[in-house]
N, CA and C atoms as an extended XYZ file, in Angstrom:
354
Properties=species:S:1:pos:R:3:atomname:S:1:resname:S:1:resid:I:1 pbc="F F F"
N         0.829       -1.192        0.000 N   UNK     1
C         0.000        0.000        0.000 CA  UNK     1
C         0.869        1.248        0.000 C   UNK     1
N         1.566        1.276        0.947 N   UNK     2
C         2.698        2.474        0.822 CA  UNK     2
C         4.247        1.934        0.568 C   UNK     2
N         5.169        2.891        1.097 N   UNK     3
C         6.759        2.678        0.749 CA  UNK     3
C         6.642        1.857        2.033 C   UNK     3
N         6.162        1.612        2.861 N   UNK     4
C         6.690        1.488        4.660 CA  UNK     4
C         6.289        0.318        4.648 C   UNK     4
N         7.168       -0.634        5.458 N   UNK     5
C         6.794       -2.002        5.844 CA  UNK     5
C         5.625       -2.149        6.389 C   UNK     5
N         4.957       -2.898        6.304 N   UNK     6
C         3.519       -3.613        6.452 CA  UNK     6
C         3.983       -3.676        8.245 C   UNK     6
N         5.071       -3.852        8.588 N   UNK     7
C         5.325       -4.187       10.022 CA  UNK     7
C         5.019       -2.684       10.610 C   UNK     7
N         5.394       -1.682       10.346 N   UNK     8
C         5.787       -0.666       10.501 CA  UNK     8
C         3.716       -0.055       10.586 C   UNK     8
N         3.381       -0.411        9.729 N   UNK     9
C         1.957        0.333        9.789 CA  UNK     9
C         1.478       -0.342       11.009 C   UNK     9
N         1.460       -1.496       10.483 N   UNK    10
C         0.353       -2.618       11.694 CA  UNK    10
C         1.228       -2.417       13.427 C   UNK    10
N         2.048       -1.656       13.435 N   UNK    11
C         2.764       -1.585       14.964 CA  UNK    11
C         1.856       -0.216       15.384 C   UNK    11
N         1.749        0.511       14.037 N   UNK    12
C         1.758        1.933       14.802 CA  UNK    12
C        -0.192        1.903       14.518 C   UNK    12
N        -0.757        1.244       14.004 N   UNK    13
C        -2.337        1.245       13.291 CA  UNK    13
C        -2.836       -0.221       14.748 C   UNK    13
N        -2.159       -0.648       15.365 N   UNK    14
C        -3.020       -1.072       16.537 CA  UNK    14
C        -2.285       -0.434       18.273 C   UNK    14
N        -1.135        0.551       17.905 N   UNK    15
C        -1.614        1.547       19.251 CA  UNK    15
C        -2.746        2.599       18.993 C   UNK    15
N        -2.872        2.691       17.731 N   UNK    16
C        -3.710        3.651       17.404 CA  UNK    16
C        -5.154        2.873       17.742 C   UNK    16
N        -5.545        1.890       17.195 N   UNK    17
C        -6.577        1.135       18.061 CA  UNK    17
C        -7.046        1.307       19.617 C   UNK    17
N        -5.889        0.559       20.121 N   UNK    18
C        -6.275        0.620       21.389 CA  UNK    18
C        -6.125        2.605       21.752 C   UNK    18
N        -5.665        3.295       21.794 N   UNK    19
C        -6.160        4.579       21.953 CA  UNK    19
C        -7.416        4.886       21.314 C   UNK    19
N        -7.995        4.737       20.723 N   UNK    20
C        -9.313        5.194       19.881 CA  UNK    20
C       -10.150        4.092       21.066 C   UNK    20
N        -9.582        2.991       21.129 N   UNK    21
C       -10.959        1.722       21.874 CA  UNK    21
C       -10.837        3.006       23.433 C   UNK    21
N        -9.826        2.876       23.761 N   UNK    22
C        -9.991        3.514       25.102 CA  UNK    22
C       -10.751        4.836       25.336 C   UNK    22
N       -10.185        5.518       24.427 N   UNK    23
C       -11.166        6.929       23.855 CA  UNK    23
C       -12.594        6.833       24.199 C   UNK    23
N       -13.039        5.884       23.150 N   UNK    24
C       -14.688        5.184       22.822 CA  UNK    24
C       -14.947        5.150       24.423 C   UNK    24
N       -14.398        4.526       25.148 N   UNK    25
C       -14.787        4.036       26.661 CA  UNK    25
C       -14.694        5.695       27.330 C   UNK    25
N       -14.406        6.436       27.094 N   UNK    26
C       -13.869        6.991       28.433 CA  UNK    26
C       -15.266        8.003       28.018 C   UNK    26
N       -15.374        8.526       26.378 N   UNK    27
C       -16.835        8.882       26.561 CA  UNK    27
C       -18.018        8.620       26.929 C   UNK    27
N       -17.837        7.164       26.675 N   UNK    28
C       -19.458        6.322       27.012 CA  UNK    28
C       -19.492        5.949       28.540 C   UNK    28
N       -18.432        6.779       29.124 N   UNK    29
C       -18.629        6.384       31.240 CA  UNK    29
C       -20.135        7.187       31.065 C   UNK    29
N       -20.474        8.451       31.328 N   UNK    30
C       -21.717        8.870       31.303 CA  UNK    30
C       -22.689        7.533       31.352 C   UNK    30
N       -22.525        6.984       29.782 N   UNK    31
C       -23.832        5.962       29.870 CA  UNK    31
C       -23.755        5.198       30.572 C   UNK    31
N       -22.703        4.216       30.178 N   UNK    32
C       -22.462        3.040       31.487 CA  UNK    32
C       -22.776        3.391       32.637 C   UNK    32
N       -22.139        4.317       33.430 N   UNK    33
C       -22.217        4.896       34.935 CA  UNK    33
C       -24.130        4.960       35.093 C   UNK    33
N       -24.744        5.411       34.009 N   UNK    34
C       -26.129        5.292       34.689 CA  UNK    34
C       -26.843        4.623       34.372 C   UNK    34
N       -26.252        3.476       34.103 N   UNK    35
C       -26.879        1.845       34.026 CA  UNK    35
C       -25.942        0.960       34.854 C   UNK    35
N       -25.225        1.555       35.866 N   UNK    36
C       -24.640        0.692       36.675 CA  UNK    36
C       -23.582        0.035       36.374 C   UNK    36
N       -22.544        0.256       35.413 N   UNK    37
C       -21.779       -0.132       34.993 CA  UNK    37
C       -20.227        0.884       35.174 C   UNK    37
N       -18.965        0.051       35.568 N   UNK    38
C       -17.845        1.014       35.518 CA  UNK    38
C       -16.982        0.174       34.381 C   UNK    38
N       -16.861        0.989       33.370 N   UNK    39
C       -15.657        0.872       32.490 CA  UNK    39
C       -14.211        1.432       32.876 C   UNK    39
N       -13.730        2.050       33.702 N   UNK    40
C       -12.569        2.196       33.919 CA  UNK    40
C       -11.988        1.310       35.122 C   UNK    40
N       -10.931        0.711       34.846 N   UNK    41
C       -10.631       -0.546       35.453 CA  UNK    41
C       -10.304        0.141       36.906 C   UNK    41
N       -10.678       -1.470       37.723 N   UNK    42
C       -10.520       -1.053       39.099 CA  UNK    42
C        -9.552       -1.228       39.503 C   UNK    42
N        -8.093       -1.173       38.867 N   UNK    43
C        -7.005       -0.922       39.830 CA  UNK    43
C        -6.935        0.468       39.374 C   UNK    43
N        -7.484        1.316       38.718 N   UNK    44
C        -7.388        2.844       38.459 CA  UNK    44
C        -8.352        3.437       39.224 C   UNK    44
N        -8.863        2.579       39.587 N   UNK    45
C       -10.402        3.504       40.452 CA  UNK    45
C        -9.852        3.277       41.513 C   UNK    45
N        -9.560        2.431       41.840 N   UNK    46
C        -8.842        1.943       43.565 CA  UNK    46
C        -7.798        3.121       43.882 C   UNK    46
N        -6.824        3.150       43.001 N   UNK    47
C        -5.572        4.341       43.383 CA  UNK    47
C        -6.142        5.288       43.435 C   UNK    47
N        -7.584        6.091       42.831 N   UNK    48
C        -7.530        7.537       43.183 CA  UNK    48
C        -8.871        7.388       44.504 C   UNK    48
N        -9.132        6.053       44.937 N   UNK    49
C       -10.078        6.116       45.705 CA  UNK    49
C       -11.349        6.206       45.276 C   UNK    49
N       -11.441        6.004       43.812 N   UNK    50
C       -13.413        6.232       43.357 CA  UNK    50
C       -13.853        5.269       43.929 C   UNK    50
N       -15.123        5.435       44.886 N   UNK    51
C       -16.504        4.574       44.833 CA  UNK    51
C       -17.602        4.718       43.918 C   UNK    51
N       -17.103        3.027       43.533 N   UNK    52
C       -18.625        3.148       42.098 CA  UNK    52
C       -19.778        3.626       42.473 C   UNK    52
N       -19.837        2.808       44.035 N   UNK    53
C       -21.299        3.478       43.567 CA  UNK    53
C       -21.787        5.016       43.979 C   UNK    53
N       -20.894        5.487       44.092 N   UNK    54
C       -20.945        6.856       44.309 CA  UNK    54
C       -21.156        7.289       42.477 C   UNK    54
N       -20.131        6.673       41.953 N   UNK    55
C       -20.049        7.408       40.355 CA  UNK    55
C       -21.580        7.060       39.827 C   UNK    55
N       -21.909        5.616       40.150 N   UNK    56
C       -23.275        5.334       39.465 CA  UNK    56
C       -24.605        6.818       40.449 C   UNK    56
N       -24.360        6.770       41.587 N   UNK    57
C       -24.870        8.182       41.830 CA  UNK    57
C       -24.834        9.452       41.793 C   UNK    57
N       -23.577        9.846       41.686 N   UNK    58
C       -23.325       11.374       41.978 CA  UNK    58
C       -23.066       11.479       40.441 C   UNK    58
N       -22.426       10.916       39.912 N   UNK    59
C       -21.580       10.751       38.192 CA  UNK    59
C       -20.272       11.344       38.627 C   UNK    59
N       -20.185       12.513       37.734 N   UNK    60
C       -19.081       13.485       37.528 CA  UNK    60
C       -18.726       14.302       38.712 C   UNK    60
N       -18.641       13.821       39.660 N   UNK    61
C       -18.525       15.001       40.901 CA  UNK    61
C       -18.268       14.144       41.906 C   UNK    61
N       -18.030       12.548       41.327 N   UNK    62
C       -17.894       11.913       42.815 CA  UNK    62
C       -16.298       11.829       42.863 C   UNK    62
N       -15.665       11.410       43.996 N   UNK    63
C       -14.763       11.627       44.729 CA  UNK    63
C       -13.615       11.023       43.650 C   UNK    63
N       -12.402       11.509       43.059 N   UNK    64
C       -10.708       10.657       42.245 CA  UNK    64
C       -11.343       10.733       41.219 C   UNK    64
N       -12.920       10.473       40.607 N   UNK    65
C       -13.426       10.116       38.986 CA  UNK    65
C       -12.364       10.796       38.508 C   UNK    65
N       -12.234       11.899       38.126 N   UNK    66
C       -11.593       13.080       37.421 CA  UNK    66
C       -10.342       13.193       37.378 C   UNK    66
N        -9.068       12.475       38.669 N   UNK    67
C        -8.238       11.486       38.195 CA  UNK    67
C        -8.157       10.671       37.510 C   UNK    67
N        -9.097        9.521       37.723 N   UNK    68
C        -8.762        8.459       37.365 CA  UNK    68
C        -9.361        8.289       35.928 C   UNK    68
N        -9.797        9.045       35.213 N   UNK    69
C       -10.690        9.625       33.699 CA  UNK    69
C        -8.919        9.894       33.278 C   UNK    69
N        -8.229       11.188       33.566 N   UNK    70
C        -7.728       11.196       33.518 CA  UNK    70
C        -6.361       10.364       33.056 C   UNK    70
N        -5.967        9.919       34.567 N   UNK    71
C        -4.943        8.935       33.876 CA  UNK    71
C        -5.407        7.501       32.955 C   UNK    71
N        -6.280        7.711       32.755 N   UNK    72
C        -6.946        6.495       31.710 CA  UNK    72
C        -6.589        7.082       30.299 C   UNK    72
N        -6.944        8.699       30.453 N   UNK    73
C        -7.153        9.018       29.084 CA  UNK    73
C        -5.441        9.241       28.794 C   UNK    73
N        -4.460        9.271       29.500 N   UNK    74
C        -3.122        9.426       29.263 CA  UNK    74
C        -2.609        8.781       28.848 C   UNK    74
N        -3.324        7.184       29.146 N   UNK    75
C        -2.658        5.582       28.471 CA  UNK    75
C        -2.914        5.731       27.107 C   UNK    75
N        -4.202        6.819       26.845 N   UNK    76
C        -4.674        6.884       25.444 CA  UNK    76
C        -3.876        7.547       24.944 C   UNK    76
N        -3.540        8.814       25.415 N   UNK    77
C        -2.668        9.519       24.941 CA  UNK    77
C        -1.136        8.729       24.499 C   UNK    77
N        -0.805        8.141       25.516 N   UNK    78
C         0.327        7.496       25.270 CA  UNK    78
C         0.656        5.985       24.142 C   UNK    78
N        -0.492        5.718       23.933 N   UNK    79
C        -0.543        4.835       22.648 CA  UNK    79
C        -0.863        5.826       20.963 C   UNK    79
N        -1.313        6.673       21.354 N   UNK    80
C        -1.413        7.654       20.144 CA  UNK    80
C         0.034        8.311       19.938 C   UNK    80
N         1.090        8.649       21.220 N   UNK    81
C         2.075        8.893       20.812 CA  UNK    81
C         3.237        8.114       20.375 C   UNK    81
N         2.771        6.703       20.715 N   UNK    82
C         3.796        5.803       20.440 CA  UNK    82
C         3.668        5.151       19.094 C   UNK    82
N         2.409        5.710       18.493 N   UNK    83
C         1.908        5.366       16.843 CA  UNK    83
C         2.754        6.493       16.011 C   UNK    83
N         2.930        7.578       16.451 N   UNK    84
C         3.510        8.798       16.264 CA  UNK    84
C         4.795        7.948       16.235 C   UNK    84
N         5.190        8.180       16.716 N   UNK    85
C         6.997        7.180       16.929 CA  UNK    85
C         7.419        6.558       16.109 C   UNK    85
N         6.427        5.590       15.698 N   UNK    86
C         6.627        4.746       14.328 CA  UNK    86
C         6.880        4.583       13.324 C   UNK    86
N         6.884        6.587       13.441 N   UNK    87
C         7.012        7.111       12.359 CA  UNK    87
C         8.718        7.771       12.059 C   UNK    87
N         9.363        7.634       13.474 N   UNK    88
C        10.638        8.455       13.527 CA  UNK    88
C        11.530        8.026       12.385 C   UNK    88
N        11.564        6.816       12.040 N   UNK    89
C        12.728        6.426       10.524 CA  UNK    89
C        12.581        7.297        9.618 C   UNK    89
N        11.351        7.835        9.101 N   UNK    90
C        10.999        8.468        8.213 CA  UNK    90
C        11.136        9.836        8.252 C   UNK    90
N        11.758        9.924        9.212 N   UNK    91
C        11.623       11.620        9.642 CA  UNK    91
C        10.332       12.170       10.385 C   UNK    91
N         9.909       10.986       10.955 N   UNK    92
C         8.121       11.754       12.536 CA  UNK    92
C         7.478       11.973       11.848 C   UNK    92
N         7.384       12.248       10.817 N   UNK    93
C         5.751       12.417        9.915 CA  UNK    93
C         5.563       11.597        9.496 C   UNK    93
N         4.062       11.394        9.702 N   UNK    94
C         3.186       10.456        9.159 CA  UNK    94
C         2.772       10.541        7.428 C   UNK    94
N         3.321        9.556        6.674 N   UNK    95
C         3.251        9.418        5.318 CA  UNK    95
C         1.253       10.033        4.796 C   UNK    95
N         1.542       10.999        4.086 N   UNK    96
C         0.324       11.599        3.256 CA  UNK    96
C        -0.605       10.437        3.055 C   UNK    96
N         0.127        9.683        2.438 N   UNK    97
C        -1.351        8.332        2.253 CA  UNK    97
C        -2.034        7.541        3.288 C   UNK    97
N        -0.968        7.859        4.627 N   UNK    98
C        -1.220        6.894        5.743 CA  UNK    98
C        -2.860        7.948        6.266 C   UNK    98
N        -2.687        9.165        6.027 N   UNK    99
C        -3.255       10.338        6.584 CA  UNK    99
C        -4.778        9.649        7.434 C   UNK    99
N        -5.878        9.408        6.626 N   UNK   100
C        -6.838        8.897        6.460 CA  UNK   100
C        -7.083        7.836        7.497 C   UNK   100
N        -6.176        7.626        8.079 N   UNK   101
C        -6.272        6.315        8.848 CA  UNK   101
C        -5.593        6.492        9.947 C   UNK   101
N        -4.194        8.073       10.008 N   UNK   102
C        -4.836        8.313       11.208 CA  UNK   102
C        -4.891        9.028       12.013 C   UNK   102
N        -5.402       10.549       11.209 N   UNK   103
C        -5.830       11.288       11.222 CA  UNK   103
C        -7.262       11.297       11.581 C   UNK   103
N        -7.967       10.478       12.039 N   UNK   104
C        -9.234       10.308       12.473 CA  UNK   104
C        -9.415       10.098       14.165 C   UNK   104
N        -8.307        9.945       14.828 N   UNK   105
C        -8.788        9.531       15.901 CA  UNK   105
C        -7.979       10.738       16.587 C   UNK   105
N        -6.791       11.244       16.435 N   UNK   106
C        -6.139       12.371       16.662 CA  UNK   106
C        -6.886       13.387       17.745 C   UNK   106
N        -8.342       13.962       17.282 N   UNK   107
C        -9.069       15.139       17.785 CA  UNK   107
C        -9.929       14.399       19.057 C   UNK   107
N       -10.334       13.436       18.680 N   UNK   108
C       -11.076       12.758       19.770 CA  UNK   108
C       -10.297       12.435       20.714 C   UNK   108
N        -9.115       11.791       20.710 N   UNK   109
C        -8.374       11.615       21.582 CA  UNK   109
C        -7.535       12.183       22.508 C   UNK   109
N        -7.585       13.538       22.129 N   UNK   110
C        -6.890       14.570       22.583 CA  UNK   110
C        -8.320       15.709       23.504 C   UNK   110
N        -9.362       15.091       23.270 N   UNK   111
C       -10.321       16.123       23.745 CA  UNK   111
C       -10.783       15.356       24.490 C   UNK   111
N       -10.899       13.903       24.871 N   UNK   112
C       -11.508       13.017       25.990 CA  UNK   112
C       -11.549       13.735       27.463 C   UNK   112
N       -10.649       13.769       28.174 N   UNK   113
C       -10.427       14.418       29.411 CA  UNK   113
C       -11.433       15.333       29.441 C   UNK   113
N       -10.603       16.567       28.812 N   UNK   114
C       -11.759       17.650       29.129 CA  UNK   114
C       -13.146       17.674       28.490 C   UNK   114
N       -13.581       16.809       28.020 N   UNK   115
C       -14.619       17.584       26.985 CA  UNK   115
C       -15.561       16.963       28.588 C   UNK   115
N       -14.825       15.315       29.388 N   UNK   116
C       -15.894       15.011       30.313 CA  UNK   116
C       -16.193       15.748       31.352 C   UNK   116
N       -14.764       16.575       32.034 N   UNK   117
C       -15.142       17.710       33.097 CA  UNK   117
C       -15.371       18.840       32.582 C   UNK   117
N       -16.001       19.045       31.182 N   UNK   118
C       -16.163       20.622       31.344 CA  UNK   118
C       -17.471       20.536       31.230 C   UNK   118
């Protein structure tokens, strides 16, 4: 498809995955949370001290959430930058044709955090 090893896409096109999957999750706490459900894992809820069922009640205002949203969304961050990386042989930019693929998850992923506490 492009000049770049097939190894080289598929390393940097499934951190980009799992940042976009994690993304997907960290917006849909809202829903989950008021159907009783916690998507952010509980050794991340444990370290900042969230009680679920505080989150399934209070939501956004209960006690670490806003940490622990947080450092969730940083793992995201940090697989989006390590797709970035993939790119360093080439000189850090991401090849024009690659654009499309992944250039799509970029804005979402970078706006998770805040878009939930503001």
């Amino acid at each position: 498809m492009l000049n770049l090893p097939s190894s080289t896409l598929a390393h940097a096109a499934s951190h980009l995955g799992v940042a976009q999957s994690l993304t997907t999750l960290l917006r849909a706490l809202p829903f989950h949370a008021s159907r009783g459900v916690m998507i952010v894992p509980a050794e991340i809820t444990a370290k900042h001290g969230v009680n679920q069922q505080e989150v399934f009640t209070k939501g956004g205002s209960s006690h670490g959430l806003e940490d622990a949203v947080f450092e969730l969304a940083t793992v995201a961050n940090d697989h989006l930058l390590t797709a970035r990386d993939t790119f360093k042989d080439i000189g850090g930019k991401i090849p024009p044709e690659a654009m499309p693929v992944f250039s799509a998850a970029v804005c979402s992923i970078s706006l998770t955090a805040e878009a939930y506490f503001d």
